[in-house]
DRENVEXLUM-794801 format. One line per field, with one value per atom (N, C-alpha, C, O, CB): residue in one letter; residue number from 1; chain; x, y negated, z; atom name. Coordinates in steps of 0.02 Angstrom, whole numbers, plus 50000, padded with zeros to 5 digits. Glycine has a CB too. Layout:
<rs>
residu = [a;...]
num = [NUM;...]
chaine = [A;...]
c1 = [X;...]
c2 = [Y;...]
c3 = [Z;...]
atome = [CA;...]
</rs>
This chain:
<rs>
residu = [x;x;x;x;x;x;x;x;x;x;x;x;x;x;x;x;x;x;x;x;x;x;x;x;x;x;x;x;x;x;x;x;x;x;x;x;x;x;x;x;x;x;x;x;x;x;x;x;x;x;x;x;x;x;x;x;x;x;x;x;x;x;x;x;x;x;x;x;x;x;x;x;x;x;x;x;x;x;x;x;x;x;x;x;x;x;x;x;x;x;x;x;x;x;x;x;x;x;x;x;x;x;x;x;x;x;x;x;x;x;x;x;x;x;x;x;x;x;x;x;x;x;x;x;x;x;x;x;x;x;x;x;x;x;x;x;x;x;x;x;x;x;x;x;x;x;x;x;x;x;x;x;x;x;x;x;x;x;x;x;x;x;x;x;x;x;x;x;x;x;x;x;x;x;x;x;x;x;x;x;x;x;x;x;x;x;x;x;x;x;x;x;x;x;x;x;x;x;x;x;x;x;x;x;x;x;x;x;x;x;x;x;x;x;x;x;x;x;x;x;x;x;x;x;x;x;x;x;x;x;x;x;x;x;x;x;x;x;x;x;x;x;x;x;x;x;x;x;x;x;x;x;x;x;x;x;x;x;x;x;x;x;x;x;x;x;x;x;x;x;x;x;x;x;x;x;x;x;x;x;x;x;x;x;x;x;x;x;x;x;x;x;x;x;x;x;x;x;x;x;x;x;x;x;x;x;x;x;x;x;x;x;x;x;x;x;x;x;x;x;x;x;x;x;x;x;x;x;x;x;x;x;x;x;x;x;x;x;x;x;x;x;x;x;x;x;x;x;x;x;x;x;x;x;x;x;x;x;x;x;x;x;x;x;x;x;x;x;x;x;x;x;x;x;x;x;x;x;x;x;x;x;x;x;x;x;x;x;x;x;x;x;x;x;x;x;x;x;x;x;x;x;x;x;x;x;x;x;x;x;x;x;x;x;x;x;x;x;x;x;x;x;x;x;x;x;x;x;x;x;x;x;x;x;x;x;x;x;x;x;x;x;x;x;x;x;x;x;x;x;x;x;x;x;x;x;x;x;x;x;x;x;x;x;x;x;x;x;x;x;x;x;x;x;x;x;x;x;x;x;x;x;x;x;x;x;x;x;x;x;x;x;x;x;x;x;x;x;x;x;x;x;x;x;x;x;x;x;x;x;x;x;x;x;x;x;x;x;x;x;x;x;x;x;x;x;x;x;x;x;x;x;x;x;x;x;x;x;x;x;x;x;x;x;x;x;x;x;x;x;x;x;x;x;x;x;x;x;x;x;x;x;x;x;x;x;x;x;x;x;x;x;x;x;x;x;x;x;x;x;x;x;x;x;x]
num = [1;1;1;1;1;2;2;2;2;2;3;3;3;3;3;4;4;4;4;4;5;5;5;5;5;6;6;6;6;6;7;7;7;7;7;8;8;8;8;8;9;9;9;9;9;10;10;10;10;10;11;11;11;11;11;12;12;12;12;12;13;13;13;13;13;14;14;14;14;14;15;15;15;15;15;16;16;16;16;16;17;17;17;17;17;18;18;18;18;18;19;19;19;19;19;20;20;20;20;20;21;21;21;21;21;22;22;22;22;22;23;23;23;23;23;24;24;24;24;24;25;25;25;25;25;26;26;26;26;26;27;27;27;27;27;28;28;28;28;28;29;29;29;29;29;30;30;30;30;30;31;31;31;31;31;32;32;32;32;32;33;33;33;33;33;34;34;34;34;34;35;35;35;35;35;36;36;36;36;36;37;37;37;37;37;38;38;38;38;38;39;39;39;39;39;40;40;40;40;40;41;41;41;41;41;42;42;42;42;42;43;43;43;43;43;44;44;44;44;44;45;45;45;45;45;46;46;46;46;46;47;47;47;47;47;48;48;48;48;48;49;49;49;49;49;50;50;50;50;50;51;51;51;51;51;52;52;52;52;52;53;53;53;53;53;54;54;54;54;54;55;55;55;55;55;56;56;56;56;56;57;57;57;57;57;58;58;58;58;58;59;59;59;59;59;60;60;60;60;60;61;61;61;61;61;62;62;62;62;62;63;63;63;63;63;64;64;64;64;64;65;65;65;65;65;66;66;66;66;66;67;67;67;67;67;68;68;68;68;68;69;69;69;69;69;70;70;70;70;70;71;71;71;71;71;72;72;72;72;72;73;73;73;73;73;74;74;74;74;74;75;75;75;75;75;76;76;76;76;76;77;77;77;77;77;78;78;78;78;78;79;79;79;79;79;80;80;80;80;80;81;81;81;81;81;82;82;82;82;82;83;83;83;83;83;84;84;84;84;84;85;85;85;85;85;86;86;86;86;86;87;87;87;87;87;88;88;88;88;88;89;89;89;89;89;90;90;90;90;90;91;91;91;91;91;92;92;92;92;92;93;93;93;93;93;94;94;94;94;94;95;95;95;95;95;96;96;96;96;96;97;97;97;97;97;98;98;98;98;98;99;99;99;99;99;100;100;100;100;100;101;101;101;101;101;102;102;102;102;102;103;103;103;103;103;104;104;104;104;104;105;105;105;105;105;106;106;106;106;106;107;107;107;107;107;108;108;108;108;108;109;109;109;109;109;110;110;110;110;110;111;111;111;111;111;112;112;112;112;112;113;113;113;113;113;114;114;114;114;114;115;115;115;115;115;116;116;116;116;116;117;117;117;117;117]
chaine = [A;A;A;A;A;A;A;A;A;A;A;A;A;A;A;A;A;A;A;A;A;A;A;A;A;A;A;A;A;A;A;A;A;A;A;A;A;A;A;A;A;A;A;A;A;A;A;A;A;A;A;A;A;A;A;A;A;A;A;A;A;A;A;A;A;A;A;A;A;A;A;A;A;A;A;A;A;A;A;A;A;A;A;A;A;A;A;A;A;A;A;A;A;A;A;A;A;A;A;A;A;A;A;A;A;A;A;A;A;A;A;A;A;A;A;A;A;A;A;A;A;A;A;A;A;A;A;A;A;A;A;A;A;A;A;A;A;A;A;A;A;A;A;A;A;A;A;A;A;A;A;A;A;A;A;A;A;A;A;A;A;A;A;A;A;A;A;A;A;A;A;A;A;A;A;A;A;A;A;A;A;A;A;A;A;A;A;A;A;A;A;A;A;A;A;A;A;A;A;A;A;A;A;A;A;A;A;A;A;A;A;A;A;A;A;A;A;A;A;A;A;A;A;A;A;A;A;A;A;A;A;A;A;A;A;A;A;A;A;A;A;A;A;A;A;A;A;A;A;A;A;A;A;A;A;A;A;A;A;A;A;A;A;A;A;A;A;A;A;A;A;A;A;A;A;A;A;A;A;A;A;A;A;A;A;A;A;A;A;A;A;A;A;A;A;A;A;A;A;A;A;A;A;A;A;A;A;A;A;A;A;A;A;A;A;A;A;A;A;A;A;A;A;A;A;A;A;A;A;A;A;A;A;A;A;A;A;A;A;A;A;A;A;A;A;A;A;A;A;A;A;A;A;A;A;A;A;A;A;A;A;A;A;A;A;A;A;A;A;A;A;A;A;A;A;A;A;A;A;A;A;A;A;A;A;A;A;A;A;A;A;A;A;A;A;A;A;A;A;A;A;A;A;A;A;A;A;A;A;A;A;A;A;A;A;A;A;A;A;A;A;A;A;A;A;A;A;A;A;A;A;A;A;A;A;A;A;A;A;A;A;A;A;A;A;A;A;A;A;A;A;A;A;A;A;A;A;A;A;A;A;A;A;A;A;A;A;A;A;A;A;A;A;A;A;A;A;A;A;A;A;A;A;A;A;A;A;A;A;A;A;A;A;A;A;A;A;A;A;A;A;A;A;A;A;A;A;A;A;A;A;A;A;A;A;A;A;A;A;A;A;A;A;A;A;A;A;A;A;A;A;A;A;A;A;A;A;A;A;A;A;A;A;A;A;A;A;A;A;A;A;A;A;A;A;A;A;A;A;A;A;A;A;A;A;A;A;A;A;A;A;A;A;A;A;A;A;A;A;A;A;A;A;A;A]
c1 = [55326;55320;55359;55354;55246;55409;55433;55449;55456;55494;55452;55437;55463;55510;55353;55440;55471;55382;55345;55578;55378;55340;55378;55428;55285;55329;55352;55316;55259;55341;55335;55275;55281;55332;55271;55248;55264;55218;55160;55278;55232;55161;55185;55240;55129;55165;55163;55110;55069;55199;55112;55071;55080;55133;55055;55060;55075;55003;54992;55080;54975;54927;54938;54989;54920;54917;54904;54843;54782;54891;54873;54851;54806;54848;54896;54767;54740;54710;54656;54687;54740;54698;54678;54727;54743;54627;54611;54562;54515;54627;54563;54546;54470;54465;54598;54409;54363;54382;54357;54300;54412;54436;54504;54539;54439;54517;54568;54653;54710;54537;54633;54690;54748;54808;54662;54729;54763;54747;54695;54754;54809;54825;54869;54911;54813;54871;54928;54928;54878;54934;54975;54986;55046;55104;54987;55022;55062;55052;55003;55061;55133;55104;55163;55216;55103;55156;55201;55199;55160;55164;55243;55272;55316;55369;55317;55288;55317;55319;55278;55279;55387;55386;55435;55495;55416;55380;55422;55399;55342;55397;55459;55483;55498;55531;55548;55477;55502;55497;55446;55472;55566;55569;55559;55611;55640;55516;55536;55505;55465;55498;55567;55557;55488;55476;55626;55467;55406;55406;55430;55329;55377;55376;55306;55279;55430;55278;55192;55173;55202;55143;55106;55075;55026;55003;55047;54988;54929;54920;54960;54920;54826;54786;54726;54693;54791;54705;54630;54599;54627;54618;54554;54523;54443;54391;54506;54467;54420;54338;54338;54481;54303;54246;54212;54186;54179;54230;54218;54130;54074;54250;54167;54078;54040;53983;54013;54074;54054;54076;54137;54043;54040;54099;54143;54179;54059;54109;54150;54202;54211;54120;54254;54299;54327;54308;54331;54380;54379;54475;54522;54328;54464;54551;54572;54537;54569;54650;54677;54754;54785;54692;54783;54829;54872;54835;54796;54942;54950;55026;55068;54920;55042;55122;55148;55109;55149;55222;55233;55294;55305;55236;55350;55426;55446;55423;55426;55493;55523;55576;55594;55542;55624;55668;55661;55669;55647;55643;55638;55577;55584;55622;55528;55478;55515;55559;55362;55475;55496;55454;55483;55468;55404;55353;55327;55307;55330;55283;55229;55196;55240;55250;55128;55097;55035;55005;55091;55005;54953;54923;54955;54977;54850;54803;54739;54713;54777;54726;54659;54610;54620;54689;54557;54511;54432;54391;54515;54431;54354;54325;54334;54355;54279;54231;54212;54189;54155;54235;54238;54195;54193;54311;54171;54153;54157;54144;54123;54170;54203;54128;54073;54243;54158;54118;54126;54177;54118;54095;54143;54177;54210;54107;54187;54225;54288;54333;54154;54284;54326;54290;54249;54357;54327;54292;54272;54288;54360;54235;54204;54210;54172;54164;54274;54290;54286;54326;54371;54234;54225;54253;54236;54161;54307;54356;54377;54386;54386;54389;54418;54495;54531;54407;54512;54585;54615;54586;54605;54675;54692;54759;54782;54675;54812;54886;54920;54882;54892;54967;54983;55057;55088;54950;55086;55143;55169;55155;55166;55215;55223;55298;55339;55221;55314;55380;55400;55383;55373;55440;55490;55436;55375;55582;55480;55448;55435;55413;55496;55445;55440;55414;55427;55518;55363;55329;55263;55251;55362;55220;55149;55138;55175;55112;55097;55079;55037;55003;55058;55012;54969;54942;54974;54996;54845;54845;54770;54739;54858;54768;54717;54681;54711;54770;54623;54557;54511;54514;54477;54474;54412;54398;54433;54420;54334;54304;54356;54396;54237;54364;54376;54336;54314;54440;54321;54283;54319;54341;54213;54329;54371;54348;54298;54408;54375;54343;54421;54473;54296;54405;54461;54434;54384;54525;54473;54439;54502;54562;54410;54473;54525;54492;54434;54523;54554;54542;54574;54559;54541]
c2 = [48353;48417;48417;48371;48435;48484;48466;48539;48583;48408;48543;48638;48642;48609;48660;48675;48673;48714;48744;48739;48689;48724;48745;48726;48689;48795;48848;48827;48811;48927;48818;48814;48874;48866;48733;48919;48946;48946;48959;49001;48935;48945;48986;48966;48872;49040;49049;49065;49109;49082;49032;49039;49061;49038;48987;49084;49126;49110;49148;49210;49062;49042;49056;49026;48978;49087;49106;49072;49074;49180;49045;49032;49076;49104;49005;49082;49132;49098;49072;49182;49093;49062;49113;49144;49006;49130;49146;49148;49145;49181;49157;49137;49168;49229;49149;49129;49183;49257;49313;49136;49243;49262;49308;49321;49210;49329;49377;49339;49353;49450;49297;49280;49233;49245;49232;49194;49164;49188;49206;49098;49181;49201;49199;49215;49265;49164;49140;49152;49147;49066;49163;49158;49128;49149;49228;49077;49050;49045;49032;48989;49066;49089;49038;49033;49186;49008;48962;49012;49059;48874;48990;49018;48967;48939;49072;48959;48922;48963;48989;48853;48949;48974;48925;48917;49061;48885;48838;48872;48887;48742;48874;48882;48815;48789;48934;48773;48726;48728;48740;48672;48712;48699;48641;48612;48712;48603;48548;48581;48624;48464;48517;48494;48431;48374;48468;48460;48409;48399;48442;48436;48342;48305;48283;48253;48248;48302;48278;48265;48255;48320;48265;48247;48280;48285;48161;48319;48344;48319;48292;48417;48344;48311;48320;48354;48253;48277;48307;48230;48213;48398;48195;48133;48170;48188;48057;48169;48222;48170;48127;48260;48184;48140;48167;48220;48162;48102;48118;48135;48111;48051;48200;48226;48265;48288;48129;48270;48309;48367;48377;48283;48409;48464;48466;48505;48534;48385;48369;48332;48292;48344;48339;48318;48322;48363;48347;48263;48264;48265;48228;48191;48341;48376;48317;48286;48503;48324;48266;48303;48329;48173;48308;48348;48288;48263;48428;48268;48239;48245;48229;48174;48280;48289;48233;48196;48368;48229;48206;48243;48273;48125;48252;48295;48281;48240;48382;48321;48293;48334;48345;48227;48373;48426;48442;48408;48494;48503;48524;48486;48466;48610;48482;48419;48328;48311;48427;48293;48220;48210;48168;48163;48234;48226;48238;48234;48189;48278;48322;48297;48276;48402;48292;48273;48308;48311;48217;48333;48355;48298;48266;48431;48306;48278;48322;48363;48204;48306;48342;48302;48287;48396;48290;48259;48275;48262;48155;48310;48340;48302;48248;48417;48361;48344;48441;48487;48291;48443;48500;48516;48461;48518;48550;48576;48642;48692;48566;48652;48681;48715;48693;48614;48780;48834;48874;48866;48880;48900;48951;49000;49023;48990;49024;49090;49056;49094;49141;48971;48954;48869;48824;49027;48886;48819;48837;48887;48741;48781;48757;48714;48666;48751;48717;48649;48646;48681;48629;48602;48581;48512;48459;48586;48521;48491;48467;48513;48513;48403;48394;48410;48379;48322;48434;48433;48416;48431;48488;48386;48394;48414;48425;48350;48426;48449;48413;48411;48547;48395;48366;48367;48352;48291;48391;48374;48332;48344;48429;48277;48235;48268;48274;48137;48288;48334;48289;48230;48397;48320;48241;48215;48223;48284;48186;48159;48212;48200;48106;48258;48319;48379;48432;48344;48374;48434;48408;48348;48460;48455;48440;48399;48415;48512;48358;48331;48368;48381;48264;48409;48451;48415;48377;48507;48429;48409;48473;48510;48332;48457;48534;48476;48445;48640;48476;48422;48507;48565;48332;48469;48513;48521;48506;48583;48548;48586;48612;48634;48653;48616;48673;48690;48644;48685;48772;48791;48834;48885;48824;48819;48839;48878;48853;48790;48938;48970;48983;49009;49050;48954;48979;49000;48976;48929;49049;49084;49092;49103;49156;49083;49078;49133;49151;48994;49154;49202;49206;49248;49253]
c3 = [52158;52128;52062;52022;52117;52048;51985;51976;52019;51978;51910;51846;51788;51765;51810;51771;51687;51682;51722;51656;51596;51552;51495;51465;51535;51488;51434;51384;51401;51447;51301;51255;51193;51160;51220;51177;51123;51062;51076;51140;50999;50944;50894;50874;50903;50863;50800;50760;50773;50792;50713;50641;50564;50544;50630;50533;50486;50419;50372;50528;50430;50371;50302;50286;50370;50254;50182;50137;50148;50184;50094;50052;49978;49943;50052;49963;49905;49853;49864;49927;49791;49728;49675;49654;49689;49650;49599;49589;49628;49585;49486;49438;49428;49436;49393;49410;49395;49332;49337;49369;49299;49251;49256;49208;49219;49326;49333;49303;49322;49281;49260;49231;49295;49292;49160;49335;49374;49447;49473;49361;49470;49567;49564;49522;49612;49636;49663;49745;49779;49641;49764;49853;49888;49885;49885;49923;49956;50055;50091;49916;50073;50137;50173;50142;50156;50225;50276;50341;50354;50295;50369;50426;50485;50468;50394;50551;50592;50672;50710;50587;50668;50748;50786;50776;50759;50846;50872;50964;50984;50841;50999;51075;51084;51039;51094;51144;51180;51263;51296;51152;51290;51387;51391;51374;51437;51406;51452;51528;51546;51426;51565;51628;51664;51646;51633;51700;51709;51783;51819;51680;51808;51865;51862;51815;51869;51919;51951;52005;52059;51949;51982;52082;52076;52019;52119;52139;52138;52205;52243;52121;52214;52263;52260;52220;52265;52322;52324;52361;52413;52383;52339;52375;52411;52385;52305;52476;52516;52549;52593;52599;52526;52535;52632;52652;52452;52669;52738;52766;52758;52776;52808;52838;52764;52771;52866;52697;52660;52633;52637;52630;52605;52575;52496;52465;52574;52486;52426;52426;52471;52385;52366;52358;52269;52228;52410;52259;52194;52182;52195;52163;52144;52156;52086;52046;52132;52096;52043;52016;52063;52090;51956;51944;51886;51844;51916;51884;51832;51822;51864;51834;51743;51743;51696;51666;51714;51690;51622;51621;51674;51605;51563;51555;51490;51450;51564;51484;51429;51418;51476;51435;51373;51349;51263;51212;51394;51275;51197;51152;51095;51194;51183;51136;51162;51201;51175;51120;51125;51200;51233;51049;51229;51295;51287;51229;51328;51347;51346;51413;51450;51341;51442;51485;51501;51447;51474;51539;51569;51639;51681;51590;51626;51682;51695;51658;51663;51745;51792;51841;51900;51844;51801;51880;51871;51827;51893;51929;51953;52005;52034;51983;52006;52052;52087;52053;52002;52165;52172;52246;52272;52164;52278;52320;52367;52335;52303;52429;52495;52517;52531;52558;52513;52549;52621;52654;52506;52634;52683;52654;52700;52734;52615;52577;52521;52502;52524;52496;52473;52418;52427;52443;52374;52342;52253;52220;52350;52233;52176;52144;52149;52179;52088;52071;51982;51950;52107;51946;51886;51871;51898;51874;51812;51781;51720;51680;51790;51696;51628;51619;51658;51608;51595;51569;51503;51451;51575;51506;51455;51446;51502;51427;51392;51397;51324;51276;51399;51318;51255;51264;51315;51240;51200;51179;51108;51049;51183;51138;51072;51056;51101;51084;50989;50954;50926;50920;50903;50909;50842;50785;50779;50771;50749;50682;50631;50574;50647;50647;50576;50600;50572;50538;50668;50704;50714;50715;50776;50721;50739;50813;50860;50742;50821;50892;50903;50854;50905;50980;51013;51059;51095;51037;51064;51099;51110;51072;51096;51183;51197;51257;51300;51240;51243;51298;51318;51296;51224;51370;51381;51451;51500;51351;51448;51540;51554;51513;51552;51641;51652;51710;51744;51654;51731;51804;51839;51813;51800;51902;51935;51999;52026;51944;52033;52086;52140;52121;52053;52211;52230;52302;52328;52225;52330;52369;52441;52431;52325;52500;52571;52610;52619;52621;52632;52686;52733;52776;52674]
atome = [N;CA;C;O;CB;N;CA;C;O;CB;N;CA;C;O;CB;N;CA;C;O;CB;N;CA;C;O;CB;N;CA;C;O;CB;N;CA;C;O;CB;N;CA;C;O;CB;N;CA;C;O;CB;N;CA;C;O;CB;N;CA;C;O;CB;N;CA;C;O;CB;N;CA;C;O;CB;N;CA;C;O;CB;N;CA;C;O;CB;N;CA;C;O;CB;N;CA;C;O;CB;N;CA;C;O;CB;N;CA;C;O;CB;N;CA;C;O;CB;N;CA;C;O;CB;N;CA;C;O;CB;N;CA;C;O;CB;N;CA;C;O;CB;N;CA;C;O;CB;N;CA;C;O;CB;N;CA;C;O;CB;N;CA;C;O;CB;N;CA;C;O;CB;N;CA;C;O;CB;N;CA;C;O;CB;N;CA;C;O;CB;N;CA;C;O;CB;N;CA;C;O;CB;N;CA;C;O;CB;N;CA;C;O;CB;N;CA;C;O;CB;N;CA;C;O;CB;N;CA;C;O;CB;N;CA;C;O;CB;N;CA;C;O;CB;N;CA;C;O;CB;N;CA;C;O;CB;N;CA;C;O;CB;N;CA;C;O;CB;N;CA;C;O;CB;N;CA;C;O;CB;N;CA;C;O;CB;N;CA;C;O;CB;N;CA;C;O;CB;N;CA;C;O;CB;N;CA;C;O;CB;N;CA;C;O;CB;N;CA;C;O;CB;N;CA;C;O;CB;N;CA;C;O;CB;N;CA;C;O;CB;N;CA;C;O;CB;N;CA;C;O;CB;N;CA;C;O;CB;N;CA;C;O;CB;N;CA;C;O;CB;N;CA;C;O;CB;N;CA;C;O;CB;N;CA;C;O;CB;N;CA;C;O;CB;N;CA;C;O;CB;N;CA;C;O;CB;N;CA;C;O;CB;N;CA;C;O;CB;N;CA;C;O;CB;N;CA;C;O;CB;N;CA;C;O;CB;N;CA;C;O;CB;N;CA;C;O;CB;N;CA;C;O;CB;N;CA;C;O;CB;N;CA;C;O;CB;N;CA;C;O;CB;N;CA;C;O;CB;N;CA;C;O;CB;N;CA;C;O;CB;N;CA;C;O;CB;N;CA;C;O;CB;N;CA;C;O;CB;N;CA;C;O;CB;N;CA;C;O;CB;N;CA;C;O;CB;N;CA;C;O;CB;N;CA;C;O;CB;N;CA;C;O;CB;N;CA;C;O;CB;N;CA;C;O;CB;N;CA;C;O;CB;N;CA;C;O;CB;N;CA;C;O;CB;N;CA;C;O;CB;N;CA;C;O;CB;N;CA;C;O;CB;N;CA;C;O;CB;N;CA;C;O;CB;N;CA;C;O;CB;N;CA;C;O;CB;N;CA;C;O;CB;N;CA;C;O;CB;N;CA;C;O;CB;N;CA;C;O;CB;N;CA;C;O;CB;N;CA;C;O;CB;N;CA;C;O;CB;N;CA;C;O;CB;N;CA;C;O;CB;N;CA;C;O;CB;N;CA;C;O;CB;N;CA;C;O;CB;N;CA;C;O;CB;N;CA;C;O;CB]
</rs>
């Protein structure tokens, strides 16, 4: 399996100082806007547990372009209905940038509903 991801961020954070005394304020505001393509290469899947309706889906990229590498993974634990499936998931997604950009990294659940007809 192979894609491209898209990444886009912008932020616009402000700073506000002042003085009890009216006498001092100050504002300071940053600004970043970073776009990156990479190209990514994976595998997905499913380890199907026999005579049951469970199974545990598996997702894993890695790429590389406009960030220094970026990687995503996926592994549940999911279950098969008649109308479709039920699948609860960790994920995570990360991109490593050069030496002078933020490293990203995004963990967490995920719940998933998919439905066949």
């Amino acid at each position: 399996m192979a894609g491209f991801r898209y990444f886009a961020m912008d932020s616009d954070p402000t700073l506000k100082l002042r003085g009890t005394d009216g006498l001092f304020s100050r504002e300071q505001k940053v600004s970043m806007d970073q776009k990156e393509w990479d190209g990514i290469v994976g595998v997905r899947g499913q380890v199907l547990f026999t005579e049951t309706h469970w199974f545990i889906p598996y997702y894993l990229d890695v790429g590389t372009g406009g960030s220094k590498w970026t990687w995503q993974a996926l592994l549940g634990l999911g279950y098969r209905l008649d109308w479709g499936e039920v699948t609860l998931a960790v994920r995570s997604l990360s991109y490593d940038f050069d030496k002078d950009d933020a490293d990203i990294r995004f963990t967490g659940p995920a719940l998933g509903v998919g439905f066949s007809w």
